[in-house]
C-alpha positions, 0 to 999 in steps of 0.5 A, spaced: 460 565 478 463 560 474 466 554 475 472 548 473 474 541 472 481 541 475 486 536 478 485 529 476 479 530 471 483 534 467 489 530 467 487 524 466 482 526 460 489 530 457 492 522 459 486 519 454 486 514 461 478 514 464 477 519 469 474 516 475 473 523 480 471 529 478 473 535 482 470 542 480 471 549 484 468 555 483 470 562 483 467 568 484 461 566 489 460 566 496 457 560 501 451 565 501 449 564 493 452 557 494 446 555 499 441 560 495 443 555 489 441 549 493 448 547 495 449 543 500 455 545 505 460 539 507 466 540 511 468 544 516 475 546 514 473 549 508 467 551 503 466 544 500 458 543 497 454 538 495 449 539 488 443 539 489 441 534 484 447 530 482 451 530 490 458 532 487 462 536 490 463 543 489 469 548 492 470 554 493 476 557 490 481 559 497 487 561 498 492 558 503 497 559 508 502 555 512 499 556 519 502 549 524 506 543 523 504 537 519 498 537 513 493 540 517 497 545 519 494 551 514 489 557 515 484 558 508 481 563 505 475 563 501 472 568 498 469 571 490 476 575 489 480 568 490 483 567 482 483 561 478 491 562 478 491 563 485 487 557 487 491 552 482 497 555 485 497 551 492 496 545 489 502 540 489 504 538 483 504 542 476 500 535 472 494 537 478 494 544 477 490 545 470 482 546 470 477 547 464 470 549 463 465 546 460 467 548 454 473 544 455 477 550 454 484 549 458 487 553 463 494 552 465 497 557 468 504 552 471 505 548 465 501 542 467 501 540 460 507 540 458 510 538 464 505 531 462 508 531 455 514 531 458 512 525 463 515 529 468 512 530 476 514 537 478 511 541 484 508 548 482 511 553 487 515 553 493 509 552 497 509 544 496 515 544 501 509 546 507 506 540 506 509 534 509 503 528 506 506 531 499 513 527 500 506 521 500 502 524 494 508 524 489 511 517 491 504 514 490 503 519 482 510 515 480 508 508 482 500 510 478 504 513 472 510 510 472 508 505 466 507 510 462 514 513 463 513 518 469 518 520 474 520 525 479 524 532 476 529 532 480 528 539 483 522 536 487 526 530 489 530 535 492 523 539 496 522 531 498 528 531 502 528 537 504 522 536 507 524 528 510 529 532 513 525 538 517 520 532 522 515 534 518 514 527 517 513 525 524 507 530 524 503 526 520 498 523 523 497 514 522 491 515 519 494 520 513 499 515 513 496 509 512 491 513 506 496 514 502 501 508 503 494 504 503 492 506 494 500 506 492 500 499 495 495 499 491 497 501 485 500 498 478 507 498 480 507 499 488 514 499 488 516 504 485 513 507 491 518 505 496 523 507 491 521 514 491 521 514 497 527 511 499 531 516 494 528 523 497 530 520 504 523 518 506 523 511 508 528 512 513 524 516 516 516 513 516 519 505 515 526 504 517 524 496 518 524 497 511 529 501 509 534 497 513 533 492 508 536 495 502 544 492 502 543 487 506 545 480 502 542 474 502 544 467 499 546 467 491 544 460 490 535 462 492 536 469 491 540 471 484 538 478 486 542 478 492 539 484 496 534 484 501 531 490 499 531 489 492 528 482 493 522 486 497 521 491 491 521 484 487 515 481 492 511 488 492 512 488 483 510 480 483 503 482 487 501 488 483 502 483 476 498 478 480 493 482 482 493 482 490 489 484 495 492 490 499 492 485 505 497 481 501 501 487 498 501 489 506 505 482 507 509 482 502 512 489 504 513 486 511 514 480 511 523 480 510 523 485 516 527 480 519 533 480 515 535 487 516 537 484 524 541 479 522 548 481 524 554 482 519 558 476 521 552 472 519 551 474 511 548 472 507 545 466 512 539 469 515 537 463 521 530 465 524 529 471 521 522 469 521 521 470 529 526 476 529 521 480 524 515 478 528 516 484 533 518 488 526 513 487 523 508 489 530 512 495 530 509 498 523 503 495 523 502 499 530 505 506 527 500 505 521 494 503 525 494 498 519 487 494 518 486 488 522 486 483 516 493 486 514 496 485 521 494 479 522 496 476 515 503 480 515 506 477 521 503 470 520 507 471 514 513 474 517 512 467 521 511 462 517 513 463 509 518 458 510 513 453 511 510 455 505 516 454 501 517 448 504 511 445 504 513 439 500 518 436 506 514 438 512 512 432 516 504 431 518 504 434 524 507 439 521 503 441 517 497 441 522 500 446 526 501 451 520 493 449 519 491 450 526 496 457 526 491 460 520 485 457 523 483 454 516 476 451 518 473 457 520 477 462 516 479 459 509 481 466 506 486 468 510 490 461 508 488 462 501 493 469 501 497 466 506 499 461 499 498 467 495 505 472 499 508 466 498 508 464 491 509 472 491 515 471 494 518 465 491 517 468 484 520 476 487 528 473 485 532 476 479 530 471 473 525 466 477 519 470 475 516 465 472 518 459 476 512 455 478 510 454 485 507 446 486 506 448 493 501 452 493 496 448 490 500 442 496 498 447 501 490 448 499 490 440 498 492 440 505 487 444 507 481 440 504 484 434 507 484 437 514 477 441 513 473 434 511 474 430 518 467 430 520 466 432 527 459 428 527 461 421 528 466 423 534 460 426 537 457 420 536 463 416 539 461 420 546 467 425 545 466 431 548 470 438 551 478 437 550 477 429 549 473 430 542 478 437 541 483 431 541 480 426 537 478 432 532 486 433 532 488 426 531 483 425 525 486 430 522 493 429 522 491 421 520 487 424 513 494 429 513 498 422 513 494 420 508 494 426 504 501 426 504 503 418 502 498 420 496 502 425 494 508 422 494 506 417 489 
């Protein structure tokens, strides 16, 4: 029985970044010898076991074979005769393929490490083509390591398209989606991601909406960088730098969707690509079974970014409704990452990175004005029922007035 580091333990430490999971496997036990050892079993697909004392996971080495459609679709064999180098060969990249033992001693039957030197993401064998969660996998390891002059070798590229063309992509179930989407949106340099994807044909295929956007021209005079799907790549990379949360980046992803049904005739004008997105933007967050909070946030931003562009000019009345629309009383985060997709999408334009965004702190001053009608006085006034939901609004549209004036002198 002896057991290994592998995957993303041995490559980061090779990487000199910090190590955050730690995946061991063992070769040459039985799930018998595993549970006379304390083990706990997990997992009802293969033999995975908890340590009796620390509570990390241990798997046995297997074996895989291609079995169905989609990432579930395999049969595994686990057994004390299953090798290191066979258990490392069903993994998806050659950077993931490495292990160590205690000791630290490497073993690197696919040349893991030289391939890491070579900042390149290249698949292990063959086998990397049953996979369809693999195309996800490798767009996600480019967006993390991009920083550090990672890419795809072109071989694999090559499997990815293969791979996007074949429909295995369709059996990918939503939740497996939305995992891998959900940490490369999460990533340093997220846009990197799409462009992956773009480049193996998967985009097509999983977003649509948003591959449609690429060649799509808006005007030069607000957006030097011209295309749309550049744009959102530029709007996803302003995020990461800023740090946003996923529901933001989420946003950000969606929230130009619109454009890409504007007929040609009408480039680079996109008039109420706003609305037209809205049932885009729906269709995705349906498909991927988005969180609740990252629904809600991109279609009040596919909505409503124009406002918070123009924020400045908008008259009172105006400004209520974007308030009452996010329900700023009751729920203030929401509007505060509403601000933030908006600033990201201001400073997504070639060359206007660094532009300031006044508005943003128009929009929170507006909300705190609002916010500080006080109810109670109403009450007092024997205000009730829809009478007292008027007189709230009236109050606030005159504190908003207010508001305004102030801030024009």
């Amino acid at each position: 029985m002896r057991i290994y580091k592998v995957g993303g333990a041995v490559r980061d430490r090779l990487l000199g970044i910090p190590v955050t999971d730690v995946d061991r496997v063992v070769v040459g036990a039985t799930t018998e010898e595993m549970l006379a050892k304390g083990y706990r079993p997990v997992g009802a697909d293969f033999p995975v076991f908890l340590h009796p004392k620390t509570g990390e996971e241990y798997a046995l080495a297997r074996t895989e074979r291609k079995s169905g459609r989609g990432y579930g679709g395999f049969t595994f064999h686990a057994s004390p005769e299953v090798t290191l180098e066979e258990d490392l060969i069903r993994r998806d990249l050659t950077i993931n393929a490495m292990a160590e033992d205690d000791q630290q001693k490497l073993t690197d039957p696919y040349h893991g490490q030289r391939d890491l030197e070579a900042r390149i993401l290249r698949h292990v064998s063959p086998a990397f083509a049953e996979d369809p969660l693999r195309v996800l996998r490798v767009a996600r390891f480019a967006a993390r390591y991009a920083g550090l002059g990672f890419t795809v070798a072109p071989e694999t590229l090559e499997l990815m398209r293969q791979l996007s063309e074949s429909g295995e992509l369709e059996a990918l179930t939503a939740e497996r989606s939305l995992k891998e989407i959900s940490r490369a949106l999460m990533e340093n340099q997220p846009q990197v991601f799409i462009e992956v994807l773009r480049a193996c044909g998967a985009l097509k295929v999983l977003m649509p909406e948003v591959d449609a956007l690429f060649g799509v021209p808006q005007p030069e005079a607000h957006h030097p960088e011209i295309d749309t799907g550049v744009h959102t790549l530029s709007v996803l990379e302003q995020a990461a730098l800023h740090k946003q949360p996923l529901t933001v980046r989420w946003a950000c992803l969606l929230h130009d969707l619109g454009k890409g049904l504007t007929p040609e005739e009408e480039w680079p004008r996109h008039i109420a690509h706003e609305f037209k997105g809205l049932k885009l933007i729906k269709a995705v967050n349906e498909r991927f079974k988005a969180p609740r909070d990252c629904q809600e946030l991109a279609l009040l931003v596919g909505e409503y970014h124009t406002h918070g562009h123009r924020a400045l000019e908008l008259k009172p009345s105006t400004l209520l409704e974007l308030l009452q629309s996010f329900d700023v009383y009751r729920r203030p985060q929401r509007f505060e990452e509403f601000i933030a997709a908006c600033e990201m999408d201001a400073r997504g334009r070639k060359g206007l990175e660094e532009r300031s965004y006044p508005q943003a702190d128009y929009l929170r001053g507006a909300a705190t004005a609002a916010r500080s009608v006080a109810v109670q006085p109403l009450l007092e006034k024997g205000f009730k029922g829809p009478e007292l939901g008027e007189a709230i609004k009236r109050e606030r549209l005159k504190a908003l007035k207010a508001y305004k004036e102030a801030a024009s002198d």
